[in-house]
C-alpha positions as CSV (number, residue, x, y, z in Angstrom):
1,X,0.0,0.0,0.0
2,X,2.8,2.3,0.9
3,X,4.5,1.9,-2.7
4,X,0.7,3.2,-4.0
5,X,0.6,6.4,-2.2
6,X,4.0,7.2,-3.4
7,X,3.3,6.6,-7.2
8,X,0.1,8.1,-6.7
9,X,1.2,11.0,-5.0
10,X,4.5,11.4,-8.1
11,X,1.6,11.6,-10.4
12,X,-0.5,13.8,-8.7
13,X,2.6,16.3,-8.1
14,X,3.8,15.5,-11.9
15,X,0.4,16.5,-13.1
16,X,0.2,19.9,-11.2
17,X,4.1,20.6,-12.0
18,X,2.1,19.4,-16.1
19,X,-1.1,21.9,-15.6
20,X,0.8,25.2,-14.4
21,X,3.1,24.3,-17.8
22,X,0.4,24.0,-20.2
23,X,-1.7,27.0,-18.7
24,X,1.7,29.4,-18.9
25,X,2.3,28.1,-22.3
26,X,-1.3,28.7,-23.1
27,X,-1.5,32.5,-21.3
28,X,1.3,32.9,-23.4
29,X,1.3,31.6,-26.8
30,X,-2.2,30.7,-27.4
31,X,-4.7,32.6,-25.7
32,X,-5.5,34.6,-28.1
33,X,-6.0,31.5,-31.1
34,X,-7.6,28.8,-28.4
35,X,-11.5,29.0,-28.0
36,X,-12.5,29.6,-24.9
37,X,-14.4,26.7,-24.1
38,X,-10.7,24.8,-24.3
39,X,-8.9,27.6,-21.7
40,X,-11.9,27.1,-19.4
41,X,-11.9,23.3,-19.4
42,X,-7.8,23.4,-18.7
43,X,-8.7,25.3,-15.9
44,X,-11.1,23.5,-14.6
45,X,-8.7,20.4,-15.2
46,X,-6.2,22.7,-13.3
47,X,-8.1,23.4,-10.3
48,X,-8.7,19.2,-9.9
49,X,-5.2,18.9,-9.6
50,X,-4.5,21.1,-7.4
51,X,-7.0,20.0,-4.8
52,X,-5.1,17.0,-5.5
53,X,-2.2,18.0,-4.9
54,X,-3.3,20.0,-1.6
55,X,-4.6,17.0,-0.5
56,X,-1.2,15.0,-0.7
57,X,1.0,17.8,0.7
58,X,-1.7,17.2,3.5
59,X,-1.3,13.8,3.6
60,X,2.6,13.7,3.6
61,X,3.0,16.6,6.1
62,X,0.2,16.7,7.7
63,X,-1.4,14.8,10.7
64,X,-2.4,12.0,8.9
65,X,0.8,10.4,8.1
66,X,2.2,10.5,11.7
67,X,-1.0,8.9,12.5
68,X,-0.4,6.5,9.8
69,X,3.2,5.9,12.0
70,X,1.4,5.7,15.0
71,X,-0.9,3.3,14.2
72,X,1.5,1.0,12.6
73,X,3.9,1.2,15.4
74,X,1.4,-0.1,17.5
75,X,0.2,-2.8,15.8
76,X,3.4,-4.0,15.4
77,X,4.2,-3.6,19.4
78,X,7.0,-1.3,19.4
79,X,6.5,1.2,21.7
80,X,6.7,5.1,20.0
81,X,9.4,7.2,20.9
82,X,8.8,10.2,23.4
């Protein structure tokens, strides 16, 4: 499960590093020659991934991975350090 989380969490960071590209590239080169229907819907796509993304920075830094620790500590017996 651990090996999951991290290739889920190298796509979800790829993907936002991927969106921020294509909307720069966009605002710069294309705006002007894309319909707006298309810059809307990257957006939109944009805005997914980020939640995404905010959701694994919260998950790797947050309070649910030491609790993640914790738990797996104790079911494996070991006592957590103070």
């Amino acid at each position: 499960m651990k090996r999951f989380m991290e290739i889920l969490t190298l796509v979800v960071v790829l993907g936002e590093i991927a969106m921020i590209g294509i909307m720069l590239w966009i605002w710069r080169f294309g705006a002007s020659t894309v319909d707006s229907n298309v810059v809307n819907l990257i957006y939109g796509l944009a805005l997914g991934f980020h939640s995404g993304f905010m959701l694994v920075l919260g998950y790797w830094f947050g309070s649910s991975k030491g609790s993640a620790d914790k738990n797996a500590l104790l079911s494996n017996g070991a006592a957590p350090k103070p």
